[in-house]
Structures are given as C-alpha cells and as structure tokens.
C-alpha atoms as a printed R data frame, in Angstrom:
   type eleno elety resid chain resno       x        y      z
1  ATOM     1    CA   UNK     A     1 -84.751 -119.819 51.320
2  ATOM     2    CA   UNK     A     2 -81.510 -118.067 49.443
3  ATOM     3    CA   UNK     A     3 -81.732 -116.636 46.040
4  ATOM     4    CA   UNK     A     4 -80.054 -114.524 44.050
5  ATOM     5    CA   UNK     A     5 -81.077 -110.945 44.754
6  ATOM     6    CA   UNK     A     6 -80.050 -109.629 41.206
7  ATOM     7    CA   UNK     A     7 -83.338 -112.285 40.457
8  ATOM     8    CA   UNK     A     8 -80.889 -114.921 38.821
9  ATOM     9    CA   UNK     A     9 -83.595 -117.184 40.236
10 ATOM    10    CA   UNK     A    10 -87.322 -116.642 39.003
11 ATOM    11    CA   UNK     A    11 -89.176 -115.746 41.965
12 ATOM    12    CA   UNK     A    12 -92.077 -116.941 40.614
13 ATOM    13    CA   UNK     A    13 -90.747 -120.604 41.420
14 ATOM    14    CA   UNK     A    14 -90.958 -120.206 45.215
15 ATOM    15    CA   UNK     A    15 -94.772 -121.512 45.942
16 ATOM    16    CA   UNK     A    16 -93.363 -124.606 44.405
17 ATOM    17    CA   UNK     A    17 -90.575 -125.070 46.208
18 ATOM    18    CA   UNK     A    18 -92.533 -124.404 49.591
19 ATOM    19    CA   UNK     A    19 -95.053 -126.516 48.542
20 ATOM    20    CA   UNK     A    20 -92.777 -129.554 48.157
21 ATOM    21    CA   UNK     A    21 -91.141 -129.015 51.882
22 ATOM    22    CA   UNK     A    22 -94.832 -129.181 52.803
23 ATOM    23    CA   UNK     A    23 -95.135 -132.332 51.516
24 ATOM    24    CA   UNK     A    24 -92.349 -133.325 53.838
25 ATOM    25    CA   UNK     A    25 -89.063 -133.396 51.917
26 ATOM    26    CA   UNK     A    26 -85.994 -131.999 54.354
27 ATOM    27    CA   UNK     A    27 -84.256 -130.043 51.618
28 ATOM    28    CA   UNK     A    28 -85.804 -128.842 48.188
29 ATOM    29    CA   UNK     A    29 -83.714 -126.854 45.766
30 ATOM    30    CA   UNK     A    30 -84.140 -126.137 42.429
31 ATOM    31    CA   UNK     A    31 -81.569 -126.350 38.896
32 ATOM    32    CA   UNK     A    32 -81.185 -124.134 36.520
33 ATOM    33    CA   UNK     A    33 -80.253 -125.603 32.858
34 ATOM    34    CA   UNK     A    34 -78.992 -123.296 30.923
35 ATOM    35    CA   UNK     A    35 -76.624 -120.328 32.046
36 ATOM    36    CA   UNK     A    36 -74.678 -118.685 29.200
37 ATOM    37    CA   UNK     A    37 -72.087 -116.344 28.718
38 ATOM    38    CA   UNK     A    38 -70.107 -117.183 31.985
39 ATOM    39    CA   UNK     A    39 -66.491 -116.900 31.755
40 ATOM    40    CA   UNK     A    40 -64.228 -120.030 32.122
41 ATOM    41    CA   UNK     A    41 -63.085 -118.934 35.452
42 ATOM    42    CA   UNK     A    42 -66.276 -118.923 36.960
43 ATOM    43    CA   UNK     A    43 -67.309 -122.383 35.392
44 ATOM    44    CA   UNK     A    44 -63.912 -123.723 36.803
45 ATOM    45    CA   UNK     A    45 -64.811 -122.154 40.521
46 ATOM    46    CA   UNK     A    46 -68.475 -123.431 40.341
47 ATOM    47    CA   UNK     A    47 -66.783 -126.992 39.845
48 ATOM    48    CA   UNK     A    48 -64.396 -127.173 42.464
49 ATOM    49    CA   UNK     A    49 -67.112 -125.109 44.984
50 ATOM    50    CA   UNK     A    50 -69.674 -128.638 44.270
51 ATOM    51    CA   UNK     A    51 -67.403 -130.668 44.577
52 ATOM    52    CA   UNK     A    52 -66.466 -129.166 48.373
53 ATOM    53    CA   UNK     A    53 -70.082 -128.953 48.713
54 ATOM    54    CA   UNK     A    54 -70.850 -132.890 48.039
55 ATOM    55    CA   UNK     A    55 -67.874 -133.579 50.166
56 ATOM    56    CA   UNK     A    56 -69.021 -132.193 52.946
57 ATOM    57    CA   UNK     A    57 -72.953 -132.703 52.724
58 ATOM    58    CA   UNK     A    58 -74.657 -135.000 53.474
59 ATOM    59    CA   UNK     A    59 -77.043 -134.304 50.649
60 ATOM    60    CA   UNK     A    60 -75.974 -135.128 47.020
61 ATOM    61    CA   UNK     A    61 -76.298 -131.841 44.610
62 ATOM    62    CA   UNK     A    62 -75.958 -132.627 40.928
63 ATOM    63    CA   UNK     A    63 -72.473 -131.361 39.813
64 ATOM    64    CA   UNK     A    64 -71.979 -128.759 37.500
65 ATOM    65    CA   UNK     A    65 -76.072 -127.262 37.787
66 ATOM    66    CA   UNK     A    66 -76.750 -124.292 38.961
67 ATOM    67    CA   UNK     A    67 -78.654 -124.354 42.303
68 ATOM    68    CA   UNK     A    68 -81.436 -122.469 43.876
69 ATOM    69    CA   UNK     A    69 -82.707 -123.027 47.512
C-alpha cells in the first residue's frame, strides 16, 4: 500500500481499501476530488505523469485524479 507520508491520504481509508482486495479485486486505489492551491506546474506534471502511467499499464487510472494505493 503507498501513501503519502505527510498524510495527503486519510489513513483512516485503509480498512476499506483492504477490505475490497479481500473481496478479490487485483488492484484497489482510491481518488481524491478536490486538491487546491497546487501550482500550474505541478497540475501540468501530474498530466503528462497519467498519461505515461495509462500508457504503460495495463490498468486504466482516471486522468487528472489524484490517486491513492
């Protein structure tokens, strides 16, 4: 499981997520919604970083949402 260690990603969400890879799925991640206050840089390197991502996987991630595994 990766998070954030600065706690970007609630903790408190992890029983979930285990919970659903019990119930069989392969990979389980979570999105985050909102995320203000980033600078345009960082929104423009988070695109191009999913879109490598999706290239490569073999697992679609929704473009442009913050993930959590």
């Amino acid at each position: 499981m990766v998070l954030y260690s600065d706690l970007q990603d609630p903790p408190e969400v992890i029983p979930q997520l285990i919970e659903k890879w019990q119930e069989g799925y392969d990979v389980v991640y979570g999105l985050r919604t909102v995320r203000t206050g980033d600078p345009a840089w960082r929104n423009l390197s988070a695109k191009i970083a999913y879109r490598l991502i999706n290239w490569f996987s073999d697992v679609p991630i929704p473009k442009m949402r913050e993930t959590f595994v």
